[in-house]
N, C-alpha and C positions, 0 to 999 in steps of 0.2 A: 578595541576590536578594529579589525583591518578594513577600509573602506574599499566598498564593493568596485572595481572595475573591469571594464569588459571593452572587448573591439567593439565596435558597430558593426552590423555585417555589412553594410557596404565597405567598408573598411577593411576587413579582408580578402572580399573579392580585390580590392582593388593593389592591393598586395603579391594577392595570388597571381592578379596579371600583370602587374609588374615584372615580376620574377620570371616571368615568362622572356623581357627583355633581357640582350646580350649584357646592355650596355649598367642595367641595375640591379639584375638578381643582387650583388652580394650587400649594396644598403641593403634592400627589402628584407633580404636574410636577417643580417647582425639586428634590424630594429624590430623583427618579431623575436628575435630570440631573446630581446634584454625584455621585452615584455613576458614574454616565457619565465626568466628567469626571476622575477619582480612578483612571480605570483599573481599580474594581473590580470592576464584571460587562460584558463585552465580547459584547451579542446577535449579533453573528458571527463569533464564536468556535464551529468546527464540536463542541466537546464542549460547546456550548450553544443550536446552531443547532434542533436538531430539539424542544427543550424551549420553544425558545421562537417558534418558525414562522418565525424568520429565518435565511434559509441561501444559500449561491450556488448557482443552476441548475447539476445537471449537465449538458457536454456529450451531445447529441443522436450514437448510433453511426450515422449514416446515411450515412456514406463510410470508408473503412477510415483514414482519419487522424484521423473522428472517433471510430471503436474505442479507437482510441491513447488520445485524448484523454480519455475515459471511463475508462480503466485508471488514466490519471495520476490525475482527479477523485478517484477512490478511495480511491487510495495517500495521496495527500494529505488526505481527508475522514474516514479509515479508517471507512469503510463498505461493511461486508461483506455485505449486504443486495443493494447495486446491482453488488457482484463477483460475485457468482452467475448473473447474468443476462449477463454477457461471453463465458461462455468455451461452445464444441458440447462435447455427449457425448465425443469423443473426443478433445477434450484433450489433451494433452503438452508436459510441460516437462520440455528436456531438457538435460542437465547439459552443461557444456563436456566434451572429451575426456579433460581432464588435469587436471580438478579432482575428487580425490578424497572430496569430499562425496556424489558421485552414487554411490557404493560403499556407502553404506545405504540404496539401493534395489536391491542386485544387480544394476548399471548396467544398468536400466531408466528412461524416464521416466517423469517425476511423473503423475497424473492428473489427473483435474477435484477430485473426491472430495476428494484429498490437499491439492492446490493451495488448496481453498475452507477446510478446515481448518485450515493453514498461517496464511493469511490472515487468518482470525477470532482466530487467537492472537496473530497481529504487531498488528490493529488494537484489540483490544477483551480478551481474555482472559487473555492472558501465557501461560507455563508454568510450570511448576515450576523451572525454569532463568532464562527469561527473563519479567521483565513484559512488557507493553507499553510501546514506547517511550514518553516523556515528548512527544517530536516526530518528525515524521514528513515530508522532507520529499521529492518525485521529481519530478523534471526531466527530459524530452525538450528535445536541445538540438535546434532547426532547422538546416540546413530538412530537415523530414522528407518522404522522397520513398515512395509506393504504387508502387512494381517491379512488375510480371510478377510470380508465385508461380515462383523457379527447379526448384522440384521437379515431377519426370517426371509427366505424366497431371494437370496441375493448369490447367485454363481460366483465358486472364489475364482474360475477363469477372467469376468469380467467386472470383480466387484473385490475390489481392495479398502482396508480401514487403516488410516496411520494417526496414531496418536505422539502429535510434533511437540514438543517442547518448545514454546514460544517466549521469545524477549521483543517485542515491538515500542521503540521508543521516535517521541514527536520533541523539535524543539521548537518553541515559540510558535503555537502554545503549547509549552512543556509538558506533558502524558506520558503514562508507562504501564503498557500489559505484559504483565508476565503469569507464565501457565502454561497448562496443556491446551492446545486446540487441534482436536478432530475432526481428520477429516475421511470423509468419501470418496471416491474417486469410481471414473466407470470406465470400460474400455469403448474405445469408440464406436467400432460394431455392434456395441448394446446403449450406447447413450441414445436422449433424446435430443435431437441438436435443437436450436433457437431456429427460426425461419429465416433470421437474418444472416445468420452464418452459413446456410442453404443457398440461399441469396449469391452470396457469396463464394460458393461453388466448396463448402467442405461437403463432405461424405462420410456414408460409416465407413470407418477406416480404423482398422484391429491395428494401425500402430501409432494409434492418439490417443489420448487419454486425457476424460474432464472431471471436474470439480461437481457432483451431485447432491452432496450436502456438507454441512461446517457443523458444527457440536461446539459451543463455547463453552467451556470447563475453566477459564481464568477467573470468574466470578468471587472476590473473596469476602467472608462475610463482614469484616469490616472498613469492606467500601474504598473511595480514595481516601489515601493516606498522604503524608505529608513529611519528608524528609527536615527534620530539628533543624541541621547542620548547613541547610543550604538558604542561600540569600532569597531577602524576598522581593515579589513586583508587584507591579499594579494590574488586574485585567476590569475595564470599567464597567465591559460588558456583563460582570459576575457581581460588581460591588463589594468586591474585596479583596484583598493582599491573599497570590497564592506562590508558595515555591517555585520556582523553574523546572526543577526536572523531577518529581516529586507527586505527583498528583496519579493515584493507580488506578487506573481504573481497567474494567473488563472491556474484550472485544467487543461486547452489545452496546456498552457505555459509550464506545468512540462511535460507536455505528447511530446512537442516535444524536451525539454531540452534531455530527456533520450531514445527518438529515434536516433539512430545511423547515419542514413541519412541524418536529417536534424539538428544535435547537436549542431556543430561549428558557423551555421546562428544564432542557438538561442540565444547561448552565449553571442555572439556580442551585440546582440539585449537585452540583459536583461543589459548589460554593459551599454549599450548608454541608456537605459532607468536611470539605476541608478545614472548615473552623473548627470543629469538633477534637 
């Protein structure tokens, strides 16, 4: 595997003013460019975007499949900054029926609070169980369709249901949900905002659109599974040899892998599923 290198940022700035000179723009040129071309600092690269002001637009939530979109942007940017601002006050992610991860929350759903917390550990923080993965990558497969909202008392003006076809893969440590995950969405003249987004000066505004609740429907009944064909590693924290990219579990399953609270139960549990 290719060893990691990066500029330093002072190292670029220092560059960048260079180039600013008569007398040196074209070194400073030719020796970012052999670096360029050497594969060794990639400026969009999202864990080098924001350091260095080159990044891809996120999608705009102004129709409920651009909410969607936005969540992908995310997951894929791990940027828990712009996940904050997706989900109302009243929030809910709510475990499959018969997936036993939703059992450390005394089969209640997730909240916003939990959800955002979650989050900040899978993109940026880790836990004491789990780092952050190495890669991150989630896919809505097309064509995604904005339904009517089927639940009772729900306006389809301001109350959309999409059921996304999801591929969400982690490497190191290697995870894989794949399924349907449903979602809610609400128009933002009928959403309940967070206080701190208020704070923040959003408003109801009929052309935003958020994340009201999640439906995990990836839940399979038999558990993570383990691809034959793929080499294996060590994770110490689990006490056993597991595959790389191979290990399936459900959106609840990752959601309490990367809660802090209930981490080390999960582990276990994804362990003893994998030897099986």
């Amino acid at each position: 595997m290719r060893a990691a290198c990066r500029f330093p940022i002072a190292t670029l700035r220092f560059l960048g003013r260079r180039v600013c000179s008569s007398h040196s723009w074209l070194a400073a040129g030719l020796g970012l460019g052999a670096f360029l071309i050497t594969g060794c600092f990639n400026p969009f690269d999202p864990r080098v975007a924001k350091a260095t002001g080159i990044s891809q637009q996120p999608p705009t939530p102004s129709t409920p499949l651009g909410v969607l979109q936005l969540y992908e942007w995310c997951w894929n940017h791990r940027d828990p900054d712009l996940y904050r601002e997706l989900f109302t006050e009243d929030y809910q992610f709510q475990f499959a029926t018969r997936d036993t991860a939703g059992n450390a929350y005394r089969d209640r759903a997730l909240n916003r609070e939990e959800e955002l917390d979650i989050a900040a550990n899978i993109f940026v923080r880790g836990n004491s169980t789990n780092p952050p993965p190495s890669s991150i990558s989630l896919t809505f497969s097309p064509p995604l369709l904005a339904l009517p909202d089927g639940r009772p008392g729900k306006h389809e003006d301001y109350h959309k249901e999409i059921a996304a076809q999801t591929v969400l893969r982690f490497e190191d440590p290697s995870y894989e949900v794949t399924g349907t995950t449903r979602f809610f969405v609400v128009r933002g003249d009928s959403a309940l905002l967070p206080q701190e987004l208020i704070q923040r000066g959003f408003r109801r505004d009929s052309t935003r659109w958020y994340i009201e609740r999640v439906e995990d429907e990836t839940f399979q009944d038999t558990g993570p599974m383990r691809n034959p064909g793929a080499a294996h590693h060590r994770r110490p924290e689990m006490g056993t040899d597991l595959d790389p990219v191979s290990i399936r579990l459900s959106w609840g399953q990752v959601r309490v892998l990367w809660d802090e609270r209930f981490a080390r139960g999960a582990a276990r549990g994804v362990a003893a599923a994998a030897r099986r």
